[in-house]
Structures are given as structure tokens and as C-alpha cells.
C-alpha positions, 0 to 999 in steps of 0.5 A: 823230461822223459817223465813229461813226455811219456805222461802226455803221450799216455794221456793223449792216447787215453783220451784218443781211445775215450772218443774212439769208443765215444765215436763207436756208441754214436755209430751204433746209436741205432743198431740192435741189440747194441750195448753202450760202451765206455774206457775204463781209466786208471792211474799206474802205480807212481815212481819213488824218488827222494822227494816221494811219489811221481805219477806216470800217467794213464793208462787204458784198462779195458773197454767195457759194455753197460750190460745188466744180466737180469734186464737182458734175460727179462727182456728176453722172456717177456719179448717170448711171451709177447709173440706167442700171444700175438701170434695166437691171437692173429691165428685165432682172428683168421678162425673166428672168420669161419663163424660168421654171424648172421646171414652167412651163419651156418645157423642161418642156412639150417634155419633157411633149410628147415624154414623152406619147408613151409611152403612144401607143408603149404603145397605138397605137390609143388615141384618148385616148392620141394626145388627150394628145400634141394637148393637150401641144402645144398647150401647148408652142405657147401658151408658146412664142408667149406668151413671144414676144407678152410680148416684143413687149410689152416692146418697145412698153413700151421704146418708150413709156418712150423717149418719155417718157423724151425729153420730160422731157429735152426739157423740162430741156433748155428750162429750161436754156437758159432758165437761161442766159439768165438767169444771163447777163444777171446776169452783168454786175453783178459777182456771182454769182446763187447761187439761179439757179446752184443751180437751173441744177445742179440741172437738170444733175443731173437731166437726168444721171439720163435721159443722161450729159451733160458740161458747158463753162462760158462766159465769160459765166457760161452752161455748155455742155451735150453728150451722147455723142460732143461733140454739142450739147445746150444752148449759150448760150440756145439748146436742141436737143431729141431725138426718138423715131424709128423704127429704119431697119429695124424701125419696132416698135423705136425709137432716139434722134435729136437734132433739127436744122435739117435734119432729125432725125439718129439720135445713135450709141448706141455713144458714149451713156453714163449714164442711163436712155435709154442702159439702155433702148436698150441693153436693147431692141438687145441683151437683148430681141433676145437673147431673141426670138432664143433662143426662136425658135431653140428653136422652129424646131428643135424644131418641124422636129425633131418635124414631120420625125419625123412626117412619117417615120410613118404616121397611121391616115387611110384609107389611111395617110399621111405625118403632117402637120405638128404645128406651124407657127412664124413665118416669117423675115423680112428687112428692108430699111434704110429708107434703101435705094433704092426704086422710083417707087411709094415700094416697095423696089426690091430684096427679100431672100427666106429660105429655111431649109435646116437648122433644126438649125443656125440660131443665136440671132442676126440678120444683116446683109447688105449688098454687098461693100465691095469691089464683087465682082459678086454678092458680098456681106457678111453679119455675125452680129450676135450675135457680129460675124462677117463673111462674104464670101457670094454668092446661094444659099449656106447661113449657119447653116441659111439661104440668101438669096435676091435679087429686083428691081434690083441692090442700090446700094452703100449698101443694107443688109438686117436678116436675121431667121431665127429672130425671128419662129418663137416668137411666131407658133408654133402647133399645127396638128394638131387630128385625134389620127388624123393623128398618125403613131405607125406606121413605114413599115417593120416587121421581124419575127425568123423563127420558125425562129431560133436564137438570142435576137434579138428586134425592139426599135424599128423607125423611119425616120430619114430621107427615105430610107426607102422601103417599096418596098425591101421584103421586105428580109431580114437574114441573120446569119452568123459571127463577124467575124474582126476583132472578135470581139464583132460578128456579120457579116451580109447585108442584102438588098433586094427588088431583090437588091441586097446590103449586107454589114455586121458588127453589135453589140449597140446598133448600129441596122442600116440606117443606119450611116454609119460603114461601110465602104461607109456604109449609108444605108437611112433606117431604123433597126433595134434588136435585143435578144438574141444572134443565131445564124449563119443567123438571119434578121429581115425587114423588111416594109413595114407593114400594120396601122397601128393596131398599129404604134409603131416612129414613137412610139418615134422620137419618145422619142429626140427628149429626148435628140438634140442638133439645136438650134443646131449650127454647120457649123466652119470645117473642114467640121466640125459642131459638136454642137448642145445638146438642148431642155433643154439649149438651154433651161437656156442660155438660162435661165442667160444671161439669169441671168447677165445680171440677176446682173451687172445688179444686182451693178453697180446695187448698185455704182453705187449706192453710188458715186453715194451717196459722191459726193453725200455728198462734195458736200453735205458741202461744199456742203449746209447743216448746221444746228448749224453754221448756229446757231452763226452765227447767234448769232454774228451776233446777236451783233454786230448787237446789239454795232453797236447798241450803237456807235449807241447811244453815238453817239447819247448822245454827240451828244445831249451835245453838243447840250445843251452847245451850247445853253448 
């Protein structure tokens, strides 16, 4: 009787804890990161009697989860992936806003500039044609410099959205370690605290969300977390936290350090994968650098271009002069390693200094310094950042449009500099012409065609080209002659200065004259001189140094040609050659369309990533996740046999009442 009784007790209890846990997976149907659980049932050994085995019931082993390591770890990575892409990608939409096409394209403001010369070239002596060029550069200044203050910007934001970025990891990182402990000391009773494991997952999962993480399961039923290249993030109870530290170069950018008892050490952000802290350092090192780099370098040869061509004029000042500048940009810098040796007052003890020397051929890059890893005195090392090209270069050599230049001590083997040409030129660009009188719209030098001429040659521009150029040359009398025997389309003429001094050249229509490099011998004057018309043997034009400012345009016309010239981003080959740089347009319509393609590629893997971290959690959950129809059925299946143990006590219970009436008889 005792038998019956304990079997229906024990199967009453056993169902009870089957719905318990069925009524806990229906509570928690909608809880993250929760795991379905279910009884594990089994029979206890039987009880030998004479007339063999007789059961005792059952009894309840344990509550387990559905858990699969391998879909929880995919999940996770997957999940890492997706918010690096996704974050990347917003970050870089925010950066394609700053080249906008069309009208409030900077392409379009320098075309605007440069086009607002035509009406000066029509009318040198109008004011309100000059005030046109002032305010059309002020223009191209405000958005150059307000594209590089919104980059500054976007810096700051990186650096803030680090640190709260690190703080939240921080902060999982704690409630990790703290779930270790507990699921430690649960350890010891020979089960498994499902509730506490899914709260620990959970916390995985999300600390994935921020950085990749791999996890290291322990004996003692606590799990190991670590980071890009094995580092250490939670061991046992036991949590390192990360940190925002300056970067050793520029304390305006940021970079990711793990905390020690030592110190704080910078975690190497090659071997960081997945998260949103990986996608921002990522967008601050690379694509913003990228992008103050493009636009300073535009900037800087833009601005140099067009002051160049001016100071080649002459203003209307009393008595005219070369033209001041137009435009001013940003001075390069250098940065030293904050690690480098310094002096007893806490400076640097040694300064790198920049010089630019060609605009025309500084790159959209920052550089590297530092000496030579073989130990050649006065030798160092300099790598392009943009595409990692290491050179060999002592004091004073020109790298892309720039020379060095060394002050202070002697440079110690570890010091290192930050080279930064062109960074800084859009941010602080400004127009520094305010007099419309200081625009120099006259040449140097005008010509004029004889009036006793034959022929139909007549003057179509008269510029300087460059610092060659010298009015003292003047009168320079130009006297065409025959045809030239070895091609029968140009015209042999004499060139001849005011000191008698004689070139020879041979001309064709569209060939300037005066700056003909090509030759023989090159001729190198400073000045261009375009004809129109077909000259006659003994025509003559000359070239007089130029009187009425007013009325001269050959400087204005100069600057027309400015659209059209390649002098941005030319690169000096390894031959000797150079390379054909692009126009501001073109330079411009670049830098448009990498940063297109970078946002482009950014959301193409975003949409990607996306999906697959949602087929991964979906694989999890169909595992692991609770579905309410299925848990249902259980539980009727449960009420059930509760129902059907109640009526074993039930009978129990009527059959011993039998008893104690017969014994009472």
C-alpha cells in the first residue's frame, strides 16, 4: 500500500515540476536571449521482491536548457559583424554629406570663382565686376573650411560615442565576471543554473554588439572572455575594463586601450574584429583621415594655384604691383609620438618642421617619419600612410610637394613623427583679399601687332606664366619670317629682347610663344603670347612692358585657364617622370566618388551582414526559443498525467480506507 502511495506522490510531483517548468517557458516566450527548458525524467532502480522487480516511481533528474554552443557562438559573431557594418555605414552616410554634388559642390564654387573672371577679363576697370571675384572666393573658402570644421566635428562625435561606447562594455564586462561567480558557486551542486547561463549568454551577446569576443568555457562551469588577438577580457570573476586614451600622436582622435596593473596598454586595432567600437576606429583612422586629406589637398593646390597666377599680375594700386594673395589655407603640421624623448622641461626635444615646395604635387595622404631602422646617420624612413610607401630620405629632400626639416637633438631610435602636409589647409582656409583693387587682372607685359603689317595676325592673350617673366626685357620685338622648310605649316620667326639678345623659334597657329619648352634650344621667357590670324614674312608684334592697368586683361585671362589645368595631385614617378595630376573638378568629382563607393560598399555589407546575423539568430532560437503551440500541447500533456497521479492516490486512498474498516471488525 505504502508502495502505491509513494508511486502516486512521486508521479504527482514529477508532473507538477513538468508544468512548472512548461508555465516558465510560456512566462519567458518573449524574454531575450532566453533558453527553452524541460524535466529530465527517470525511473529509480526497481525494488526485488519474490515475485521479481516492482518500480518505485519517478523521480525528477534535473531541469535542463536547449542550448547548442555552436549556433550561440555563430550567433554571436555574426551579430559582431553586423553592427560594425552597420555602424560604418551610418558613419560614412553622415561623410558623403560633405561632398555634395552639384550646386553646393565645392567643384562648383571653384568653377563659380574662376568663371566670375570673365566679366573682369570683359571689364578690367569695373569695380562691381572684381567685387563679384572677392565674393565668389569668399564663397569657395567658407565651404572648403566649413567641410573641414564638420570634419573636426565628426571627430569629436567619434571620440564621444567611443567613450560611451567603452562604458557600456565596461559595465557588461562587470556583470559577466559577476555571473561567473555565480554560476561557479552553483557549480558544485551537480546542476545546471539554466536562468543564470541564459543571463550570462545574454550578456555575450551583447557585449558582441560593441566588439567581436571569443569565449573559453572552464571547468568550473565559468567561461573566459577575450578580444582581438587572445587578449584577456573576463577570466573567472575577475573583469578588465577598457579605456578612451588619447592617440600618441593627435590628442583630437582616440584610440581603445585595455587597463592593467601597469598602466593602460593601446589594444592594436589590426587584430579587433566586429562591433561597433571596431567600425568607429576604423572610420576615424581611415575614411575621416581620407577626407581631410582630399579636401586639403584640393585646397592647397587650388589656393597656390590661384595665388600664383595673381601674384604674376598687376593691381590697380598706386603704382601697381604684384597681387597679393587671394587665399590663405592651413599650415602643415608635424606631430611627434607622444612616446618620443623630450627635454627636462617636459617639451620635445626634437621638432620636425614642413615646408611645402609644390603644391601641385602634394598627395591626399599623411606620413610617417622616423630613423632609418638601419642606423645611416642622417637617414631616415618615411612611409605614405595612404598606400604604405616606404622611402629611404635624409634633411631637405622633397616627398610629394614637401621637404622636412630637423631642430633640436638628434632624433633617439624610437622617436617617430606624424607628417601632415595637407590636413589642416581646408579647415583654416580663408580669403585674405578684401580690396577688389588688389586683384591683378593686368599682365606684366602687353604686345601689340605693328600697324604696318600684312598679314592677319592679331594679339589674342598676353600672360605670365611664371616668375620668369620680366618687364625689364622690354621692348621685345617678335619678326616673322618664311616658311619653315621642315614643316611647312609653321612660320620661322625671330624673337629679340631689349638687350639684343636673340632666340629663333619656328610658330603655328595655337602655339604660345614665349614659353615653349620643347624647343630647340627651349625658350623660357615667363610669358605666353597667343596670336590669331596668319602672320606675313617681315610682320612684326612687340612686347612692351605695360602701362594702363586699367585697361589691361592678359592676368584675368590667365586665370580662365585655371578650369582646365591638371595641378592637383601630380606625383614626381620613379623615372623622373611626372605624372598628370587631375583638374578641380576632376579632383573634386574623385573625391566624390570614393567616398560613394565607400558608403556603397559599407551598405551593400551592412544589408549582408545583416541577414546573416538574422539567419543565425533564427537558427538559435528554432532551437533554443520557445514555441508556444508546442509548449501547449505539453502542457496538456502534463495536466494530464498530474490528473491521471491523482487518480493512483486516489485509489490508494479508497483501498487503505477498505482496509481499516476490515480491521475494525
Amino acid at each position: 500500500m505504502g508502495a502505491l502511495l509513494s508511486i502516486g506522490i512521486r508521479a504527482m510531483f514529477a508532473n507538477q515540476a513538468a508544468l512548472q517548468t512548461v508555465g516558465q517557458n510560456i512566462a519567458n516566450a518573449n524574454t531575450p536571449g532566453y533558453s527553452r527548458q524541460s524535466v529530465v525524467l527517470t525511473t529509480p532502480d526497481g525494488q526485488y521482491t519474490g515475485s521479481g522487480y516492482f518500480g518505485k516511481g519517478v523521480a525528477v533528474q534535473t531541469v535542463e536548457r536547449s542550448y547548442n554552443a555552436f549556433l550561440t557562438k555563430n550567433a554571436s559573431a555574426t551579430q559582431a559583424t553586423a553592427y560594425m557594418d552597420s555602424t560604418r555605414a551610418a558613419s560614412l552616410a553622415q561623410l558623403e554629406k560633405l561632398f555634395p554634388p552639384g550646386e553646393q559642390g565645392i567643384g562648383n564654387a571653384a568653377g563659380q570663382f574662376l568663371n566670375a573672371m570673365v566679366d573682369v577679363a570683359s571689364r578690367p576697370g569695373d569695380p562691381s565686376a572684381r567685387q563679384v571675384v572677392l565674393g565668389r572666393a569668399g564663397e569657395l573658402a567658407a565651404r572648403f573650411s566649413s567641410a573641414g570644421q564638420q570634419l573636426v566635428d565628426m571627430q569629436a562625435g567619434v571620440v564621444s560615442d567611443l567613450r560611451a561606447n567603452v562604458d557600456v562594455v565596461n559595465q557588461i564586462t562587470q556583470q559577466i565576471a559577476a555571473a561567473n561567480d555565480q554560476v561557479a558557486r552553483a557549480n558544485g551542486s551537480g546542476h545546471t543554473p539554466n536562468d543564470l547561463l541564459d543571463k550570462r549568454d545574454e550578456l555575450i551577446a551583447n557585449l558582441s554588439q560593441y566588439i567581436q569576443v571569443t569565449t573559453l568555457p572552464a571547468t568550473d562551469g565559468t567561461v573566459g572572455v577575450f578580444i582581438g588577438g587572445g587578449q584577456r577580457l573576463v577570466l573567472g570573476n575577475n573583469a578588465q575594463t577598457l579605456s578612451v586614451t588619447p592617440d600618441p600622436y593627435d590628442s583630437n582622435r582616440a584610440q581603445v586601450s585595455i587597463n592593467e596593473s601597469n598602466g593602460s596598454r593601446p589594444l592594436d586595432t589590426s587584430v579587433l574584429t566586429g562591433g561597433s567600437i571596431t567600425a568607429l576606429l576604423q572610420y576615424q583612422n581611415v575614411d575621416l583621415q581620407d577626407a581631410k586629406n582630399l579636401l586639403g589637398q584640393m585646397a592647397a593646390a587650388f589656393s597656390a594655384r590661384v595665388n600664383d597666377q595673381q601674384a604674376l599680375g598687376l593691381d590697380q594700386s598706386n603704382p601697381p604691383g604684384k597681387g597679393p594673395p587671394i587665399f590663405t589655407v592651413g599650415a602643415p603640421r608635424s606631430l611627434p609620438a607622444a612616446s618620443n624623448q623630450r627635454n627636462a622641461d617636459g617639451s620635445f626635444a626634437v621638432n620636425v618642421g614642413i615646408t611645402i615646395s609644390n603644391p601641385k604635387q602634394l598627395q591626399a595622404s599623411s606620413y610617417k617619419l622616423q630613423a632609418d631602422p638601419a642606423g645611416t646617420p642622417g637617414s631616415y624612413q618615411i612611409t605614405r600612410l595612404s598606400d604604405g610607401l616606404v622611402r629611404t630620405v635624409a634633411e631637405g629632400d622633397t616627398i610629394d610637394g614637401f621637404t622636412f626639416s630637423m631642430g633640436g637633438a638628434t632624433p633617439a631610435p624610437g622617436d617617430s613623427f606624424l607628417l601632415e602636409p595637407v590636413s589642416q589647409a581646408a579647415t583654416n582656409m580663408k580669403r585674405s583679399l578684401d580690396q577688389a583693387t588688389g586683384i591683378a587682372a593686368a599682365s606684366p607685359l602687353t604686345a601689340r601687332t605693328e600697324v604696318s603689317n600684312k598679314g592677319s595676325v592679331t594679339v589674342d592673350s598676353m600672360y605670365a606664366v611664371n616668375s620668369k617673366v620680366d618687364p625689364g626685357n622690354a621692348p621685345i620685338k617678335i619678326a616673322f619670317g618664311e616658311a619653315d622648310p621642315a614643316d611647312a605649316s609653321k612660320v620661322l620667326y625671330t624673337l629679340t629682347l631689349a638687350d639684343g639678345s636673340v632666340y629663333n623659334g619656328s610658330w603655328k597657329a595655337g602655339q604660345p610663344i614665349g614659353n615653349e619648352p620643347n624647343a630647340s634650344p627651349p625658350i623660357d621667357l615667363g610669358f605666353e603670347l597667343r596670336l590669331n590670324g596668319v602672320p606675313r614674312k617681315d610682320d612684326q608684334v612687340t612686347v612692351e612692358a605695360t602701362k594702363f592697368t586699367n585697361a589691361n586683361n592678359g592676368n584675368a585671362k590667365a586665370f580662365l585657364n585655371i578650369q582646365t589645368e591638371t595641378f592637383v595631385g601630380q606625383r614626381l614617378q620613379a623615372d623622373g617622370s611626372l605624372a598628370q595630376g587631375s583638374t578641380i573638378n576632376d579632383a573634386y568629382a574623385s573625391a566624390m566618388s570614393d567616398i560613394g563607393s565607400r558608403v556603397q560598399g559599407a551598405t551593400y555589407l551592412s544589408s549582408v551582414s545583416t541577414s546573416v546575423a538574422a539567419n543565425a539568430e533564427a537558427e538559435r532560437s528554432g532551437q533554443a526559443g520557445v514555441n508556444l503551440d508546442e509548449e501547449a500541447s505539453r502542457l496538456m500533456q502534463y495536466q494530464q498525467g498530474y490528473q491521471a497521479a491523482a487518480k493512483v492516490l486516489q485509489a490508494a486512498q479508497s483501498i487503505f480506507d477498505e482496509l481499516l474498516k476490515i480491521a475494525a471488525r
